[in-house]
C-alpha positions in Angstrom: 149.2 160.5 50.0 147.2 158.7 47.0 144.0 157.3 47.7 143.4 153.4 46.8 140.1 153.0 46.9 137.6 151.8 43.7 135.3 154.7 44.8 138.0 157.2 43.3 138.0 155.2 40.5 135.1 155.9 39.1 134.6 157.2 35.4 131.9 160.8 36.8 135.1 161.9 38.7 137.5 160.9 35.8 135.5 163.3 33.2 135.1 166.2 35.8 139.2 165.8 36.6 139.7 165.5 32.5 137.7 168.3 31.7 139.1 170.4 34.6 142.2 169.8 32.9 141.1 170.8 29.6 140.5 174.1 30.9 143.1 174.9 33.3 141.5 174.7 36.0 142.5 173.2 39.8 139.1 170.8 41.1 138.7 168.4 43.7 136.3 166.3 45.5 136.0 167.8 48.9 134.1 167.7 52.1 131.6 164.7 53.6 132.3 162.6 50.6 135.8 162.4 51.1 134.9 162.0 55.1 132.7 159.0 54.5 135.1 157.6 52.1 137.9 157.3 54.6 135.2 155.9 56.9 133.8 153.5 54.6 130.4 154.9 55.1 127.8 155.9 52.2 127.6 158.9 50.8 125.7 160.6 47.8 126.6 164.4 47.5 129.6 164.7 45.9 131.1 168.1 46.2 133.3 169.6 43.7 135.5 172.6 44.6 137.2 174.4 41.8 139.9 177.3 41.9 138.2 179.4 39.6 135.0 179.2 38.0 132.7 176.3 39.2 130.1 176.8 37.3 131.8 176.9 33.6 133.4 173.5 34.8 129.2 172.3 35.6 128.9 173.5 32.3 131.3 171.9 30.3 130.8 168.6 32.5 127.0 168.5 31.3 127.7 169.3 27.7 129.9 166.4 28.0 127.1 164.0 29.8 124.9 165.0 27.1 121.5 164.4 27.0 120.1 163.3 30.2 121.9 165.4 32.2 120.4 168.1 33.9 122.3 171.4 34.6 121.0 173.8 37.4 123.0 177.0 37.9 122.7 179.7 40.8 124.7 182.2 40.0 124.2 184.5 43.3 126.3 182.1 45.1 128.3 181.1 42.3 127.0 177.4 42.4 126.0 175.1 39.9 124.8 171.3 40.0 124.4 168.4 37.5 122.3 165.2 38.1 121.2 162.6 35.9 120.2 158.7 36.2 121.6 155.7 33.9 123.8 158.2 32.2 126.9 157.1 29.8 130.6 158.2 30.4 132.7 156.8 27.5 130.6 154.0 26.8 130.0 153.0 30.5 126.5 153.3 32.2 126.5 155.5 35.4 123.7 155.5 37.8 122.6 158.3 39.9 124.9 161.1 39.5 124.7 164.4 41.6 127.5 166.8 41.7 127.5 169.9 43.3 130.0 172.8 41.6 131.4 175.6 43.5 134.2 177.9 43.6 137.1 178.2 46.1 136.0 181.2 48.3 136.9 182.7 51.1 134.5 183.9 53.6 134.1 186.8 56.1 131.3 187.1 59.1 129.5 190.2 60.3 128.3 190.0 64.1 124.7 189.7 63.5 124.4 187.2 61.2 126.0 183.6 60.4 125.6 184.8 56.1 128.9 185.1 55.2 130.8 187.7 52.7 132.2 185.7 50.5 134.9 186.3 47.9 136.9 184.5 46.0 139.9 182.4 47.2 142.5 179.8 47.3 142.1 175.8 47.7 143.6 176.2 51.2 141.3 179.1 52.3 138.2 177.6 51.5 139.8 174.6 53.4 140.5 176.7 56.0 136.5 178.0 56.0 135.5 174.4 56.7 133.7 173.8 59.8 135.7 170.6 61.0 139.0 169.1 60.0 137.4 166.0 59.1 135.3 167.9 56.2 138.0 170.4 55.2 139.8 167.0 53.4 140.2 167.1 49.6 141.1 164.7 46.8 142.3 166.2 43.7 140.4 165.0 40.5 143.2 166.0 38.0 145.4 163.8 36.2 148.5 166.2 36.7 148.6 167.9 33.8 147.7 171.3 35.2 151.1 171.9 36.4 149.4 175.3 38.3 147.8 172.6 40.7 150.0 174.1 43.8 147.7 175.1 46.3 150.2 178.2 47.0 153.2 176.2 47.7 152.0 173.9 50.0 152.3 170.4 48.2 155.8 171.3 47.3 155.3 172.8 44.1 154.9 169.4 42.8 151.7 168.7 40.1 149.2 166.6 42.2 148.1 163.4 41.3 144.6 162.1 40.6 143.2 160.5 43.9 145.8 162.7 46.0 144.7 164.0 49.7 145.1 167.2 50.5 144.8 167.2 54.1 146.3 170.4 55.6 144.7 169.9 59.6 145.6 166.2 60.0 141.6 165.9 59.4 142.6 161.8 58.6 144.4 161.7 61.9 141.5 162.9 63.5 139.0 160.3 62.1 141.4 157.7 63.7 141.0 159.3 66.5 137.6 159.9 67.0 137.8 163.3 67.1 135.8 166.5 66.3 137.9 169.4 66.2 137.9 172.6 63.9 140.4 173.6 61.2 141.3 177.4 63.2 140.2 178.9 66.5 137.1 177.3 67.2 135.8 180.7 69.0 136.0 182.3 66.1 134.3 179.3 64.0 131.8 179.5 66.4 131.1 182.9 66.7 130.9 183.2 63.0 128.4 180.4 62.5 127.0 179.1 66.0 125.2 176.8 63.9 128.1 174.7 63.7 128.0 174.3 67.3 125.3 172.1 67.0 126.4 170.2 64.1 129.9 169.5 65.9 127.6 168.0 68.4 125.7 166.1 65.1 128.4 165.1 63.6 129.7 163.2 67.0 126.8 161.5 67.4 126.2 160.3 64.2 129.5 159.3 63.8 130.3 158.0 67.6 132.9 160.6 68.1 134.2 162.8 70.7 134.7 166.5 71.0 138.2 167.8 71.1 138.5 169.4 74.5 139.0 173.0 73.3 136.2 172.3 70.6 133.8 171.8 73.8 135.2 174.6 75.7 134.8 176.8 72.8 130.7 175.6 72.5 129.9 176.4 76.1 131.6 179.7 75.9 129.8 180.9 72.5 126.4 179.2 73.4 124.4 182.3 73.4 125.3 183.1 70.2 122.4 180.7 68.9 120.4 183.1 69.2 121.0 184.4 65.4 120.0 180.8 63.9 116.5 180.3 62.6 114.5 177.4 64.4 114.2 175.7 61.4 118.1 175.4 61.3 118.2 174.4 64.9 115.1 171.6 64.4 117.1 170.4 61.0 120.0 169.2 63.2 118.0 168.0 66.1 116.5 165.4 63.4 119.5 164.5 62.2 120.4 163.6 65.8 117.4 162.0 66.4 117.9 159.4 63.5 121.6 158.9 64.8 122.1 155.5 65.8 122.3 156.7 69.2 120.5 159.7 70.1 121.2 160.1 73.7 124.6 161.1 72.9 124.0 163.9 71.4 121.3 165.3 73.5 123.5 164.6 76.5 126.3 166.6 74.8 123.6 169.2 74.1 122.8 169.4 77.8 126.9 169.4 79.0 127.3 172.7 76.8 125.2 174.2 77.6 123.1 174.8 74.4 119.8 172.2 75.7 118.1 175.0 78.0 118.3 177.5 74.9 117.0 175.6 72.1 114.8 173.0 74.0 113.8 174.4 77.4 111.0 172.0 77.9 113.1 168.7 77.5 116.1 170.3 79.8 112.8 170.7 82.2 113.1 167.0 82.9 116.3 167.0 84.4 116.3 166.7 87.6 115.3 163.8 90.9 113.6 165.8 94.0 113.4 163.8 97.3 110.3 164.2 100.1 110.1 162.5 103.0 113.0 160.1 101.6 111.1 159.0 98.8 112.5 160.4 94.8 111.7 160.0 91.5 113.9 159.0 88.5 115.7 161.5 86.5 113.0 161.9 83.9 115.4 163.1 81.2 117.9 160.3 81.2 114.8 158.0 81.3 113.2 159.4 78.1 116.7 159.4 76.5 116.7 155.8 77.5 113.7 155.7 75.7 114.6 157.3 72.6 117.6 155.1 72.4 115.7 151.7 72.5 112.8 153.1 70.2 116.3 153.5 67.5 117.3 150.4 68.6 114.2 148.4 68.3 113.7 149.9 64.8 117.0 149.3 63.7 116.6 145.3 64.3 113.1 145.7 62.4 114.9 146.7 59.4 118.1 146.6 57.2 118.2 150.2 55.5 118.5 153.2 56.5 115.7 155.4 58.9 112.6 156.2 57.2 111.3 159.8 57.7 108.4 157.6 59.6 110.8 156.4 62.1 111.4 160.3 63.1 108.3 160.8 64.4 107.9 157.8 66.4 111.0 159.2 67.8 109.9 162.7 68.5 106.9 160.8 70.5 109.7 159.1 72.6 111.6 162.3 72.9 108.2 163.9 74.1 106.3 161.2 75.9 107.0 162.2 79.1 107.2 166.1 78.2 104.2 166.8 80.7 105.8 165.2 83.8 107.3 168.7 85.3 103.5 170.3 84.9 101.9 167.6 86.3 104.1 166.4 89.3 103.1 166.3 92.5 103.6 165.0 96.1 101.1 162.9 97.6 101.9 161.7 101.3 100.8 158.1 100.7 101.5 157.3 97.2 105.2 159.5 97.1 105.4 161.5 93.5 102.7 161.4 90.6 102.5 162.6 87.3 98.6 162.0 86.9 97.3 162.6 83.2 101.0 163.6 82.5 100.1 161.8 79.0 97.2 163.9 78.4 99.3 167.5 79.5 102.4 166.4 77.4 99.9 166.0 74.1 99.0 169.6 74.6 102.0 170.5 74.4 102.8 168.6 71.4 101.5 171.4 69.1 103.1 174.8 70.9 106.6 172.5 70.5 106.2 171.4 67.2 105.0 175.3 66.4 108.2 176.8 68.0 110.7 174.5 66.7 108.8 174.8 63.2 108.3 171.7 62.9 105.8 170.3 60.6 102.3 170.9 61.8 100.1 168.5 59.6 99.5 164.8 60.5 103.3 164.1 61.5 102.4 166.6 65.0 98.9 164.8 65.3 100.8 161.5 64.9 102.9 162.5 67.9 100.4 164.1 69.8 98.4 160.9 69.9 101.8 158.7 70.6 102.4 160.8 73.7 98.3 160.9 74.3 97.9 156.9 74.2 101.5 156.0 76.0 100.0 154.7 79.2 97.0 152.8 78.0 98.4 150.1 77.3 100.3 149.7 80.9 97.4 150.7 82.2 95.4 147.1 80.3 98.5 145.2 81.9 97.8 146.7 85.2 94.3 145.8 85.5 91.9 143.1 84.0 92.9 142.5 80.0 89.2 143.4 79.0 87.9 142.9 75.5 86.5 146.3 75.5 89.2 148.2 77.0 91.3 146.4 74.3 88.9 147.5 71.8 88.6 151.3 72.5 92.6 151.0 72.4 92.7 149.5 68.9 90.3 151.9 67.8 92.1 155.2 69.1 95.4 153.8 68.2 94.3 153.0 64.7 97.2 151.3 62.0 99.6 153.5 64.6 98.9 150.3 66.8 102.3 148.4 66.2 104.1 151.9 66.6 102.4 152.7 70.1 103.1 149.1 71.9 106.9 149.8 70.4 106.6 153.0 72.0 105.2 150.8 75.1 108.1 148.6 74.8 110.8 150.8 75.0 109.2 152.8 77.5 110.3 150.0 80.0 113.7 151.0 81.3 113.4 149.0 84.8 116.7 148.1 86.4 115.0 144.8 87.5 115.4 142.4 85.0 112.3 140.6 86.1 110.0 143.3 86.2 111.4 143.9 82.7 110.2 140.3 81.9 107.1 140.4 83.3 105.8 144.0 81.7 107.3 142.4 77.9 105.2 139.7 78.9 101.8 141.3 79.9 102.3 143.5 76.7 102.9 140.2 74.4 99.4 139.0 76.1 97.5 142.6 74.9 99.4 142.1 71.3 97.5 138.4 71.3 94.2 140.1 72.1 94.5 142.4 70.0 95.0 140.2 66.8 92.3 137.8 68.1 90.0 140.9 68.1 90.6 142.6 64.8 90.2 139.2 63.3 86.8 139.1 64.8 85.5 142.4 65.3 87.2 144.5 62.5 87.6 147.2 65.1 90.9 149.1 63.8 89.5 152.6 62.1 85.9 151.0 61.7 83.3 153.4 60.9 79.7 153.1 62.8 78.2 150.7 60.2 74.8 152.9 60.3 76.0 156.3 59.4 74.2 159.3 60.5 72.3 160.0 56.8 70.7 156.7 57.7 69.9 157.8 61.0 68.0 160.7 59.6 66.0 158.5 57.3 65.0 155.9 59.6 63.8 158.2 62.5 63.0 161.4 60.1 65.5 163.5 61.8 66.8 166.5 60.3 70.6 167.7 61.3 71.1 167.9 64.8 73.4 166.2 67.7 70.7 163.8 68.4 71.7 162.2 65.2 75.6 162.5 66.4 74.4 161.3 70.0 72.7 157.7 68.1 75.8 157.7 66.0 78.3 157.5 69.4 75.8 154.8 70.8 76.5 152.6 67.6 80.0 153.1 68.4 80.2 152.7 72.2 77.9 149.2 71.9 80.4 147.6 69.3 83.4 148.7 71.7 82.3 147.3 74.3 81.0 143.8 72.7 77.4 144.2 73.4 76.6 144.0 69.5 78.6 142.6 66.9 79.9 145.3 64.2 77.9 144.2 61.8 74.8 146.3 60.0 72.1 144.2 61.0 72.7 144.6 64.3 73.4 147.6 64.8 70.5 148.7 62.9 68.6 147.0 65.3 70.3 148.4 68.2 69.5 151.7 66.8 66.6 151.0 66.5 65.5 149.8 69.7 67.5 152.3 71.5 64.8 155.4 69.8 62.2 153.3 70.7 63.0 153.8 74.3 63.9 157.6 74.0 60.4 157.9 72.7 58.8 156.3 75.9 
C-alpha cells in the first residue's frame, strides 16, 4: 500500500530517501509521524529508521543541507539528529526541519531495569520492539533502487516503493478501530518497560481510544512492575494526560488498572461516598475529574492553539483543589459531612506532591499552591454580602492569577441542578464586575503599601524592627478595606496619625 498524501511528498524526505539510496542503505520514516499522518493530526519529530548505520546517513544528509544545518551525533546509542530553519533542498526553501537518525535494533530487557540491551537488527525487529501497533508503522523513503529493500522476505521480495507502508500488526486497522494494542505479548512488553503501561493509557486518551481487552488485562496484571520507573518518567506522562483534551479518561483508566493507588495515592484517596445517618457526600474524585475536564474545556474555547505549558498548572490546581478533603472530613450531626479549611490542608500538601512526583518546585508549585489555597473565596463572596473589601483582599492575594482562579471557580461548579448552576455563574459574573470596577479605582491587584517601610523609619526615626513591619500592614489593611484611598497622601497621613496615637 502507497501512501497519497502531500505530507510524503515533501522534498526533506526525498533527499534522506535519495541519499539512503546512494549508499545502499534501507530507511524509512517510522513511528508517531507516520501515526499522526494516517490520523491527520500534526506532528514534528520525524523519525528515521535505517538498516544499517544511522548516523553516516545524518551525516551525509547534513553535508547535503549544507550550511545551516546542524548535525548532533550520540554515538553511545548509535543516534544522530539534524535540524535547521529556512533551509534549501534543490532550490526549494524548507522550514523547520528536525530529523531524528537511528539504526534498526533489536532490544533485550533485564528484570530490574526497563534500559534495554540493544543490538543491531532487522526493519521488522525493531518494528517488532515498538510499544504499540499503531507506532510500529513505517513508510519507506527510497525510490526503489536498493533492490536489498526486503525486510527478510516479507514484502515479497519485491523493491519497495517511495511512500510504501510497511505495516506488519495491522497497526492502520487498528487506528480505524480505535484501538491500543501491542505489536507481541503485551506481558512481556510490559514487563520489559512498565512504562509503556502508562503511555498505552496516554496514548488513549490523547487520541480518544480504547484499550484492546488483553492490552488492559495485561496492565492490571504487571502493575507492580512500576516500581522500576523514575518519578520523573511517571509525572512526564501524567502531563501529557493532563493537557489531553480530555483528562478524565485517562485518570479513570489509570484508576480501572490498577496503576492510580501506586503512582498517585493521594488523588485515588478521593475515591470513595460514605453514608451517616442517611446523609453522603459526592464521590470527590469523579468530581475533581469533572473539574479538570471543564478547566480543559473552558481553555480550549479561550483559545485556538495548542495548550500552553501555563494551562498545565492551572490544571494540576484542578487536579489538586480538593486534595485535602480526605484529611479534613468530618461528620457533624447537624450540618452532615464537612471538609472545613480543606483548601488551606490541600495547599500544604501542594509542595510534598509536587516534591514526590518531581515536579517543578519554583513558582509553577507556589502558583498551584495558591490556586488550591484561594478556591473557596470566591464562593464564599457569593455566599455572603459582595463586600468591597472582601473583594479587595481577594484581588490582592489572587494577584494577575485573578482570571485563572474564578476559571478555576467556574469549573468547580459541577451541580446536577441546572439552576443552581445558573445562579452560582451568575453570582460569580457579579464578583468579576466588582472586581473590574475596583481595580479601575483602587489599583489594588499586586499594589505595594505606597509608604514603604524606609519611609517609615525616616518619618518616626525608627531603626529596623517589626514595629516598622506592624505600620507597614496597617497601610495595607486600611487601603483593603476602603478606609483610605491608595494613594500616598493619604496614607502618609494615616501613618501618621496612627503613631500619634501609639505614642499616647
Amino acid at each position: 500500500m502507497v501512501i497519497d498524501d502531500p505530507k510524503i511528498d515533501n522534498p526533506i524526505l526525498h533527499l534522506v530517501g535519495e541519499t539512503a539510496d546512494e549508499l545502499g542503505l534501507e530507511c524509512y520514516v517510522i513511528g508517531g509521524w507516520v501515526r499522526d499522518l494516517l490520523l491527520h493530526r500534526p506532528s514534528d519529530d520525524i523519525d528515521i529508521v535505517v538498516v544499517g548505520s544511522g548516523i553516516a546517513l545524518a551525516e551525509a544528509v547534513a553535508k547535503k543541507l549544507g550550511r545551516g544545518a546542524h548535525l548532533s551525533i550520540f554515538k553511545t546509542y548509535g543516534t544522530a539528529q539534524v535540524k535547521g530553519e529556512r533551509l534549501k533542498v534543490k532550490g526549494e526553501r524548507v522550514d523547520d526541519v528536525e530529523l531524528e537518525f537511528v539504526g534498526a535494533r533489536k532490544e533485550s530487557y533485564q528484570h530490574d531495569s526497563r534500559n534495554p540491551i540493544v543490538e543491531d537488527g532487522t526493519l521488522q525487529e525493531d518494528q517488532e520492539r515498538r510499544d504499540f501497533t499503531i507506532n510500529a508503522m513505517g513508510i519507506c523513503l527510497n525510490n526503489g533502487a536498493n533492490g536489498d529493500a526486503s525486510l527478510n522476505g516479507a514484502n515479497d521480495g519485491r523493491d519497495l516503493q517511495y511512500g510504501e507502508l510497511l505495516d506488519p500488526f495491522d497497526g492502520i486497522g487498528d487506528l480505524e478501530r480505535g484501538i491500543i494494542k501491542t505489536p507481541l505479548d503485551p506481558d512481556i512488553t510490559f514487563s520489559d518497560d512498565p512504562l509503556r503501561m502508562m503511555r498505552a493509557i496516554r496514548f488513549a486518551t490523547q487520541l480518544g481510544f480504547n484499550l484492546d481487552g488483553e492490552t488492559f488485562d495485561a496492565i492490571s496484571r504487571n502493575k507492580g512492575r512500576m516500581g522500576i520507573i523514575t518519578r520523573e518518567r511517571i509525572a512526564e506522562e501524567l502531563n501529557k494526560i493532563i493537557l489531553s483534551r480530555r483528562p478524565s479518561e485517562g485518570f479513570i483508566l489509570l484508576d480501572k488498572t490498577g496503576l492510580l493507588p501506586l503512582i498517585f495515592p493521594e488523588l485515588a484517596a478521593l475515591k470513595g461516598i460514605e453514608v451517616k445517618e442517611g446523609k453522603g457526600h459526592k464521590d470527590v474524585f469523579y468530581h475533581t475529574l469533572k473539574v479538570l475536564d471543564n478547566v480543559a474545556e473552558l481553555q480550549q474555547s479561550a483559545v485556538s492553539h495548542q495548550p500552553s505549558e501555563h494551562f498545565l498548572w492551572l490544571r494540576w490546581a484542578a487536579l489538586l483543589h480538593d486534595i485535602g478533603k480526605p484529611k479534613s472530613k468530618a461528620w457533624d450531626p447537624q450540618a452532615g459531612w464537612t471538609f472545613r479549611n480543606h483548601n488551606y490542608i490541600g495547599a500544604k500538601m501542594v509542595p510534598k506532591i509536587f516534591a514526590k512526583m518531581k515536579l517543578p518546585l519554583n513558582e509553577k508549585m507556589e502558583y498551584v499552591k495558591k490556586m488550591v489555597d484561594l478556591h473557596m473565596r470566591p464562593i464564599n463572596l457569593i455566599e455572603d454580602t459582595v463586600t468591597d473589601s472582601a473583594v479587595r483582599r481577594l484581588l490582592f492575594e489572587a494577584g494577575d492569577d485573578i482570571d485563572d482562579l474564578m476559571l478555576l471557580c467556574d469549573a468547580d461548579i459541577t451541580s446536577r441542578n441546572e439552576e443552581k448552576k445558573a445562579r452560582f455563574h451568575r453570582n460569580y459574573q457579579l464578583v468579576r464586575e466588582k472586581m473590574v470596577e475596583l481595580e479601575e479605582r483602587d489599583r489594588i491587584r499586586n499594589f505595594q503599601p505606597p509608604v514603604d517601610g524606609k519611609e517609615i523609619m525616616e518619618l518616626f526615626g525608627l531603626e529596623p524592627c517589626s514595629l516598622v513591619g506592624e505600620l507597614k500592614a496597617a497601610i495595607k489593611d486600611a487601603i483593603l478595606d476602603g478606609v483610605i484611598p491608595n494613594d500616598h497622601d493619604a496614607a502618609k497621613a494615616f501613618v501618621i496619625e496612627l503613631w500619634q496615637k501609639k505614642q499616647k
